[in-house]
Backbone bond lengths (Angstrom), bond angles and torsions (degrees), N, CA, C in turn:
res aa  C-N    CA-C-N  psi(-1)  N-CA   C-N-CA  omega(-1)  CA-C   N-CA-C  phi
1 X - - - 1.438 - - 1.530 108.98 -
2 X 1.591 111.32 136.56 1.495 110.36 -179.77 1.900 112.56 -86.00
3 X 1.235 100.03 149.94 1.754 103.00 171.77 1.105 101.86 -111.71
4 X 1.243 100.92 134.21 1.682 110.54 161.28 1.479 121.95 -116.59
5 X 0.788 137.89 85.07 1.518 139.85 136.50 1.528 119.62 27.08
6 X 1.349 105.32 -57.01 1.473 114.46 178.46 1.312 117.64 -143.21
7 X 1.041 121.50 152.19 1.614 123.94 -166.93 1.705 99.82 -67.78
8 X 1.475 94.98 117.17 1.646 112.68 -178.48 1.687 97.65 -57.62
9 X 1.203 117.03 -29.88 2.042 103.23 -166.58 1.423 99.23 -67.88
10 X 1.360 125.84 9.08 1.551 118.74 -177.14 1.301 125.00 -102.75
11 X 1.756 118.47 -2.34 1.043 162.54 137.67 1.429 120.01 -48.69
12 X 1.134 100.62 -42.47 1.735 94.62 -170.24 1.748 120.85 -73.22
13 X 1.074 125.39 140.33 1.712 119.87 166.10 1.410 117.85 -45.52
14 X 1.612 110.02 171.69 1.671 104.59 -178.72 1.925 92.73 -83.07
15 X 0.828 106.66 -24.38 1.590 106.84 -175.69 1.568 106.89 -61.52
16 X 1.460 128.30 -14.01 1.257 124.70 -170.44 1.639 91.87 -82.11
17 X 1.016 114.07 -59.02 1.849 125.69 -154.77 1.750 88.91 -58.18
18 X 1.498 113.08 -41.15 1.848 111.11 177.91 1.157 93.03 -30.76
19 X 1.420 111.04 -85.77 1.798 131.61 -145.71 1.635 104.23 -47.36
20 X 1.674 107.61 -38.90 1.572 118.42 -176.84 1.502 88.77 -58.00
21 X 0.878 106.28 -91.14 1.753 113.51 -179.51 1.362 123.38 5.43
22 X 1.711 98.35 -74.99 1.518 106.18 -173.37 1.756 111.30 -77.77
23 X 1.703 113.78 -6.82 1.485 121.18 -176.49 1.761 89.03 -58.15
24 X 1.692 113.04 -79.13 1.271 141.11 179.65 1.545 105.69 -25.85
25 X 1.374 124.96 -63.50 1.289 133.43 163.70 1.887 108.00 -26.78
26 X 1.086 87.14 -75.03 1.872 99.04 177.71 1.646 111.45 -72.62
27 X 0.695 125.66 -24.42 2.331 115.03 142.22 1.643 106.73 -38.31
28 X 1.035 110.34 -53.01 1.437 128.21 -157.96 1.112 118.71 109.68
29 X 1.370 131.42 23.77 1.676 141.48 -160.08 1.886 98.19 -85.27
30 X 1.486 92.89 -39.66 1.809 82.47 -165.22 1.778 100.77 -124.44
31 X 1.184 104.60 26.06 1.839 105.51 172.09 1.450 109.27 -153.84
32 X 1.643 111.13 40.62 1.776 108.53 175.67 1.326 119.42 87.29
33 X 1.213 162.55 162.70 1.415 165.53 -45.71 1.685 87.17 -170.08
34 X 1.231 117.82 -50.13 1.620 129.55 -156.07 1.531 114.21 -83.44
35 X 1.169 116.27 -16.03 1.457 118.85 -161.55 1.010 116.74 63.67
36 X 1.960 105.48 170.24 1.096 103.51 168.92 1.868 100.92 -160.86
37 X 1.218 110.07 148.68 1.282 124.94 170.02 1.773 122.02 -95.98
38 X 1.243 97.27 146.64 2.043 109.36 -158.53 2.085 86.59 -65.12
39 X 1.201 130.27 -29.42 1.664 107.78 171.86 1.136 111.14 -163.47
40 X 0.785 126.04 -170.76 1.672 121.71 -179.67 1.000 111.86 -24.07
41 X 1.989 101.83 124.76 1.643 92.75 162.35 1.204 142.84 -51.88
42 X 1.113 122.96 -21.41 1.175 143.62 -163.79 1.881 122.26 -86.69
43 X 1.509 66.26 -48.64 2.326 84.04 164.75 1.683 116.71 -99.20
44 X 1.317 109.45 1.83 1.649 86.06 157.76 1.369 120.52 -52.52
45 X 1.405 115.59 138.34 1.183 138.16 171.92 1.715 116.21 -60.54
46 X 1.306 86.42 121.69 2.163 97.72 -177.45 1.295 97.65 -12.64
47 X 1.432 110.73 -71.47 1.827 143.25 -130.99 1.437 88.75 -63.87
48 X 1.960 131.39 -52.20 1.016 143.47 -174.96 1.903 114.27 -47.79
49 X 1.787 90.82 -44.97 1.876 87.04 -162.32 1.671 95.79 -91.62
50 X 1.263 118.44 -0.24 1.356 103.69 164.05 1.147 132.47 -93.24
51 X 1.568 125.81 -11.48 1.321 149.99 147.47 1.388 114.22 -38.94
52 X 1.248 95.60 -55.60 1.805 106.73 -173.48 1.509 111.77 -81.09
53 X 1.130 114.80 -23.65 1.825 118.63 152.52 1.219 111.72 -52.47
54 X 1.275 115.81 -63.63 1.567 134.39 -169.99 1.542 95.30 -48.10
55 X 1.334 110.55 -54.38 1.649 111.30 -148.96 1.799 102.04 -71.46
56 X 1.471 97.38 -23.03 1.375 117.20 -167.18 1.541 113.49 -81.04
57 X 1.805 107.67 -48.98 1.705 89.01 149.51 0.962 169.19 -29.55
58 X 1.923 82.02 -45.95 1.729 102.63 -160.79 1.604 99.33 -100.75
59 X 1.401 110.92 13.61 1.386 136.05 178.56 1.648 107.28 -95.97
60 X 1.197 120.04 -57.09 1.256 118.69 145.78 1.404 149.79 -32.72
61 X 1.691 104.80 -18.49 1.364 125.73 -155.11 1.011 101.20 -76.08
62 X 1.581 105.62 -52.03 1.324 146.94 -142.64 1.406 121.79 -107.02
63 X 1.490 99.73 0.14 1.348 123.66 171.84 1.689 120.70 -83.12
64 X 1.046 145.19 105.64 1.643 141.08 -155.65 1.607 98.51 -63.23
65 X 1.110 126.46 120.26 1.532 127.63 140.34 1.257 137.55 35.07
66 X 1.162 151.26 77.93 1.862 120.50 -166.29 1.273 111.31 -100.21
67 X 1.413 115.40 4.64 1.182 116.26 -176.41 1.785 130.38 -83.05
């Protein structure tokens, strides 16, 4: 297990909390039941929907068990 000293979110860029933002947004957390993506579905950018996998895993990780 890692220690941290100081709260790692104080570290992060303002560009990190964006991506958090618009991740949550596209759950459906901050635009209604359905989600939503920053523009066309179709033209989100690679770099974007693999982020939101990523973020979405490691969201999972960290989630306890239900089994």
């Amino acid at each position: 297990m890692e220690r941290y000293y100081a709260n790692p979110r104080y570290g992060l860029p303002e560009w990190a909390y964006d991506m958090l933002r618009l991740w949550r947004q596209y759950q459906g957390g901050g635009m209604g039941g359905s989600g939503h993506m920053p523009e066309l579905v179709m033209e989100q950018p690679a770099i974007m929907v693999e982020a939101f996998d990523i973020m979405s895993s490691a969201e999972a990780e960290l989630k306890p068990d239900k089994t």
